[in-house]
C-alpha positions in Angstrom: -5.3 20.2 -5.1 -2.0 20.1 -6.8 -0.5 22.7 -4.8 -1.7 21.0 -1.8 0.1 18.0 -2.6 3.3 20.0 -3.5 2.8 21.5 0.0 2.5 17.9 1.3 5.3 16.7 -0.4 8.1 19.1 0.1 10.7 16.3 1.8 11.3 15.6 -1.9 8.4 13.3 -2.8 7.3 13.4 -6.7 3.6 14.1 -8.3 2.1 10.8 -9.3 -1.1 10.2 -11.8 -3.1 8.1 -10.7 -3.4 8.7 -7.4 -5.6 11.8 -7.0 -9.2 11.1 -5.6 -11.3 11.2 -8.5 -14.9 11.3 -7.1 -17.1 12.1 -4.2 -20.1 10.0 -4.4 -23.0 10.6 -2.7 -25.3 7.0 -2.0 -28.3 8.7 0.1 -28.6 7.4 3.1 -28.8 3.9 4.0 -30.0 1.8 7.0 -28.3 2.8 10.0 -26.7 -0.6 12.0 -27.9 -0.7 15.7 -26.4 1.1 18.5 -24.4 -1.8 20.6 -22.1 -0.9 23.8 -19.5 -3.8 22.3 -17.7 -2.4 19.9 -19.1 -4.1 16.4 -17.0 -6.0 14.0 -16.4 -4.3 10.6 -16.2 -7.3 7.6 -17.0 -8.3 4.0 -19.7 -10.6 2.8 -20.6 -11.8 -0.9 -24.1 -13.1 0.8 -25.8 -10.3 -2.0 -24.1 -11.5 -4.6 -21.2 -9.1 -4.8 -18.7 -8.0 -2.1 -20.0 -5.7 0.5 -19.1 -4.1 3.7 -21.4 -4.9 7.0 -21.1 -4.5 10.3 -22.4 -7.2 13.2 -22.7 -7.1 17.0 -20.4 -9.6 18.7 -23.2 -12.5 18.5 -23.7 -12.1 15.2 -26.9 -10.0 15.7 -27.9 -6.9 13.9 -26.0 -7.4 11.0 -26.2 -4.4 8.7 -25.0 -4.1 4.9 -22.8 -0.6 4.8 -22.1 -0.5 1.1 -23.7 -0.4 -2.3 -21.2 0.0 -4.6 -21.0 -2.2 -8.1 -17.0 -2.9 -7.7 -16.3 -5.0 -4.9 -16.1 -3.9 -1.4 -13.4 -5.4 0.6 -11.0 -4.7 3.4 -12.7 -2.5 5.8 -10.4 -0.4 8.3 -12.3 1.1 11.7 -11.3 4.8 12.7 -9.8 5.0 16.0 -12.9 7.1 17.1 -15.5 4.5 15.1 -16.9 7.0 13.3 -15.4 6.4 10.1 -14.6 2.9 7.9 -11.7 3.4 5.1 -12.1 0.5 2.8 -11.0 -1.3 -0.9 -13.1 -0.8 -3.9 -12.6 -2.7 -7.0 -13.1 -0.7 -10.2 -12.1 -3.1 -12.6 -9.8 -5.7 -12.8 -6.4 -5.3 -10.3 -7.7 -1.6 -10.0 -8.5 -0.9 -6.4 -9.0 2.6 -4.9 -8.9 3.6 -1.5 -12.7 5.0 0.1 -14.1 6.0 3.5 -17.7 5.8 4.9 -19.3 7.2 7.6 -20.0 4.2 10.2 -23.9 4.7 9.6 -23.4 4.3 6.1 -23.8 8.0 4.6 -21.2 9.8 2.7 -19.1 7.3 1.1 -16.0 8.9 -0.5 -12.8 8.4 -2.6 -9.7 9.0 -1.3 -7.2 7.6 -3.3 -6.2 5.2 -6.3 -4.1 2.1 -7.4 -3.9 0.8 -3.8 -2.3 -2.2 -3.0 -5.2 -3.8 -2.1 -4.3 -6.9 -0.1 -1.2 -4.9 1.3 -1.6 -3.6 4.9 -2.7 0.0 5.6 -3.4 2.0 9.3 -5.0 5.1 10.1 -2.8 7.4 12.1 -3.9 7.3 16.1 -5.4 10.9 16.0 -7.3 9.1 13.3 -6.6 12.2 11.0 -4.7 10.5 8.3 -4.3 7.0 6.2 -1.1 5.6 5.6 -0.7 3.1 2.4 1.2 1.2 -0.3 0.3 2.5 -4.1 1.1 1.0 -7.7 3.2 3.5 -9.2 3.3 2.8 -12.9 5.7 -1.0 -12.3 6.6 0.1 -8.8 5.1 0.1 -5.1 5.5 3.2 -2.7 4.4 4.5 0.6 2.1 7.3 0.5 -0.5 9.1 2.8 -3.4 10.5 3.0 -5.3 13.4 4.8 -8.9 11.7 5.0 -10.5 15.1 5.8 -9.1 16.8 2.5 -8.2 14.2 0.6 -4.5 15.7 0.1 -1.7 12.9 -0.7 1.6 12.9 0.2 3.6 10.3 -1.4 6.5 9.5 0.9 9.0 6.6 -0.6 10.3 7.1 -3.8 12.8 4.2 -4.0 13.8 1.4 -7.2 12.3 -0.9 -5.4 9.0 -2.5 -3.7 7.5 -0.3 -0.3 5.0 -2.0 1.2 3.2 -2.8 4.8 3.5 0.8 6.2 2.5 1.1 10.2 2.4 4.0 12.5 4.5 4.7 15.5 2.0 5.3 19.0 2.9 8.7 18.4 2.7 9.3 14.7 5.5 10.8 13.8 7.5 7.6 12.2 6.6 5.2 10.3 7.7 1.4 9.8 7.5 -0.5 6.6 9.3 -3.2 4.4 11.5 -2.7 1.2 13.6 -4.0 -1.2 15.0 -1.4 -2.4 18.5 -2.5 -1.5 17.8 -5.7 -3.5 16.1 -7.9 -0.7 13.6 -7.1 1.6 14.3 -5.4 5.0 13.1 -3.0 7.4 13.2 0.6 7.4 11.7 3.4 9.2 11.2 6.9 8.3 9.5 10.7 9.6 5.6 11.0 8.9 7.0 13.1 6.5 9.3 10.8 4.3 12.1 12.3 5.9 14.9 10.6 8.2 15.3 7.2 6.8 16.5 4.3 8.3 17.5 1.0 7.7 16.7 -1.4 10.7 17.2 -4.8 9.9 20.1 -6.3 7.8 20.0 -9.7 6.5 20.5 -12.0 3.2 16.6 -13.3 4.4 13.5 -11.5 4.1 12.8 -9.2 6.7 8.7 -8.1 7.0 5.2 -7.8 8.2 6.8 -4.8 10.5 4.6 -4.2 13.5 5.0 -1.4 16.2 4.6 -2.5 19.3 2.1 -0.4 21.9 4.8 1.6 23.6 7.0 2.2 21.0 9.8 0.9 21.4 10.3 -2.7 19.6 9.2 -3.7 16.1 8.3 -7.1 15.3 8.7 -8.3 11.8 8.7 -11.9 9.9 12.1 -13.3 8.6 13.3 -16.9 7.7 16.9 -15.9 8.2 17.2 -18.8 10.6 15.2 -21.3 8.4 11.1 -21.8 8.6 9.8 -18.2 9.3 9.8 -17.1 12.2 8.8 -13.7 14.9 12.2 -11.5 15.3 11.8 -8.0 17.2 13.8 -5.1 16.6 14.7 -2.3 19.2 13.8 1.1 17.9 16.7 2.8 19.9 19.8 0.8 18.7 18.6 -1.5 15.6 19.3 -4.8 18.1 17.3 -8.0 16.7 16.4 -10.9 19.2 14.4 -13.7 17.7 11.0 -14.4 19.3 9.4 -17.7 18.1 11.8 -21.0 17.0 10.2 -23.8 14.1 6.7 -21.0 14.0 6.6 -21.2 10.2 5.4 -18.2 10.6 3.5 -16.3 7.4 3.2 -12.8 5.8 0.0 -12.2 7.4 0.3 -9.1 9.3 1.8 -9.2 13.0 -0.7 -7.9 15.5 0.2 -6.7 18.9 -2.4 -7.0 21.8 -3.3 -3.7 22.7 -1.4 -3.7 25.9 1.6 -5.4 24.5 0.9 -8.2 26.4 0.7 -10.5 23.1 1.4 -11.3 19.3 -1.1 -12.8 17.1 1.1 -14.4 14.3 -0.6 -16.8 11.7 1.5 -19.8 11.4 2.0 -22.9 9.0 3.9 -25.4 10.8 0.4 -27.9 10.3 -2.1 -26.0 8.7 -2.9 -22.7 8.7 -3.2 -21.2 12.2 -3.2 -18.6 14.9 -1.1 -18.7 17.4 -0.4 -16.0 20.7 3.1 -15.5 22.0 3.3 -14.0 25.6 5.4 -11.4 25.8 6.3 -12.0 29.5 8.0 -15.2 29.1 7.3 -16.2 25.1 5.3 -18.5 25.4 3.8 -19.5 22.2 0.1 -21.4 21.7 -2.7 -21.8 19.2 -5.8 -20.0 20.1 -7.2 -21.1 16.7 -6.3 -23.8 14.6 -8.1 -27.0 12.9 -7.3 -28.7 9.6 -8.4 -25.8 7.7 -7.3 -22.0 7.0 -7.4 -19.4 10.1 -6.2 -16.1 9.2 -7.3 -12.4 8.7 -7.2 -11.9 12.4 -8.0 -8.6 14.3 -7.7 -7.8 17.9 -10.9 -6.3 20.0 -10.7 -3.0 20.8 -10.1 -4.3 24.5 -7.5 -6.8 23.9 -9.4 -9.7 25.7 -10.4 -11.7 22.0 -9.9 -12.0 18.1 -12.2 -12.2 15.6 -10.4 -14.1 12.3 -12.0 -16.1 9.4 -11.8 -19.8 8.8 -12.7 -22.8 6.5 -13.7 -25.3 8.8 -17.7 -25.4 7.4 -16.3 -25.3 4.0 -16.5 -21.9 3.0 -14.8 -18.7 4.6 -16.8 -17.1 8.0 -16.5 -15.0 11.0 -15.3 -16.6 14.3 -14.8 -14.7 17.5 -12.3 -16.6 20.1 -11.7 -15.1 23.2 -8.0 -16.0 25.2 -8.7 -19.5 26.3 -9.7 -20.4 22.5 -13.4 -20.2 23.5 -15.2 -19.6 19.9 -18.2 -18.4 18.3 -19.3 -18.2 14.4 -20.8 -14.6 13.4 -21.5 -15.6 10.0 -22.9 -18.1 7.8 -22.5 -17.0 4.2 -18.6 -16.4 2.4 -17.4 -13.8 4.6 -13.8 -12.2 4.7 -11.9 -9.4 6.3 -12.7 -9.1 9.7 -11.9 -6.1 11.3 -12.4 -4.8 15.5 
């Protein structure tokens, strides 16, 4: 294992304790969710008294419990196939490791430790690796992970914070945030650690990077012309243009459509909402949003709705909208994490 991870780490990335996958548990076998031709939502529920992972159909039917861990199970994270679910596991206090399941529920497995565990995370496209941010000792770092081995490659090594790591479509860069140069900014970098580059620039803070579908423009977060707002930044040349004006917009993740026809960007300019901008002529609009919190949103796999959480009955649950803001709730216990 160690020399694998010197292998891995031969751009000039540095052992870390801490981080090595310390188990493989087996949990037998457990019920299998049923076979749907929509694509099933991925999400956490407390409705057993602890937090678990289940999957549901889009009408809320057939919803199946995925995980029977004692730490809490949160943050689940489809494969790009759907065969596998990476997701949080709470082993005591702030201690979070990183684990994968099988989407019938066999062969859970740990792949990594001291995850940042509300910090975003993606699996490469080819759906071979994870990408991450990691406590290292008082710092925070990029690493990833080969899910089939379980090899690490730790791939920032900087005096400051990395976090919110994304792939390119192609996999061979990747975009993240840092403040490593005293304030946080954009930088990109090889799959391999290698090749780094600063993108943005700017007294503000610069984050939430987000890659859009063909490549060639990352969105980010910055409130370098007052309340937050949506910036993109050209891959080729560095150039920023500024997206949204007065979005508030928050440190929830940016999340393109899959065609790159939208951006899903919580905002706080009333309450806590979502809102779409159209790429084609930036138009901005809320496709969620009532006097309580909206958030955790996730695109379908087709890029015609969202499923997100809100408040609105008092207590979090599952909503599915589709593009005209036509909704449906999936769940009626404390659910969170919603993920298409």
């Amino acid at each position: 294992m160690l020399d694998s991870f010197r292998t891995l780490c031969a751009a000039g990335c540095a052992i870390t304790a801490g981080l090595f996958p310390m188990s493989s548990v087996g949990q037998g076998t457990l019920a299998a969710p049923s076979v749907s031709s929509t694509p099933q939502i991925a999400f956490a529920s407390h409705r057993d008294g602890n937090w678990e992972i289940y999957l549901t159909d889009i009408d809320g039917q057939h919803q199946t419990r995925l995980t029977r861990l004692e730490p809490q199970d949160r943050f689940p994270l489809w494969s790009p196939d759907r065969s596998q679910i990476a997701f949080g596991s709470q082993v005591g206090g702030d201690h979070w490791e990183l684990w994968v399941i099988n989407a019938d529920g066999t062969a859970p497995r740990q792949l990594a430790t001291q995850i940042v565990a509300k910090g975003f995370r993606q699996w490469s496209h080819d759906g071979t690796r994870i990408v991450f941010a990691a406590n290292v000792r008082s710092d925070v770092e990029i690493f990833s992970v080969e899910v089939a081995t379980g090899r690490l490659a730790r791939l920032t090594d900087s005096p400051g914070e990395d976090r919110d790591p994304s792939w390119s479509p192609d996999d061979r860069h990747i975009v993240f945030s840092s403040t490593r140069d005293g304030n946080a900014e954009i930088y990109l970098m090889r799959a391999d650690g290698t090749d780094l580059r600063r993108l943005t620039n700017h007294t503000a803070r610069d984050g939430s990077p987000a890659w859009s579908p063909d490549g060639s423009t990352i969105a980010f977060t910055s409130a370098r012309d007052g309340a937050g707002d949506v910036y993109l930044a050209r891959v080729a040349d560095g150039r920023v243009e500024r997206l949204t004006t007065g979005a508030h917009a928050t440190n929830d993740a940016l999340l393109w459509s899959p065609d790159g026809t939208y951006i899903a960007v919580q905002t706080a300019d009333r309450d806590y909402d979502i809102q779409l901008v159209r790429m084609a002529d930036r138009q901005r609009r809320t496709i969620a949003g009532t006097s309580a919190y909206e958030g955790q949103f996730s695109w379908s796999p087709a890029g015609d709705q969202l499923v997100f959480i809100s408040e609105r009955d008092g207590y979090n649950a599952v909503y599915v909208t589709d593009l005209t803001g036509k909704q449906s709730r999936l769940t009626t216990t404390s659910s969170l994490d919603p993920n298409w």
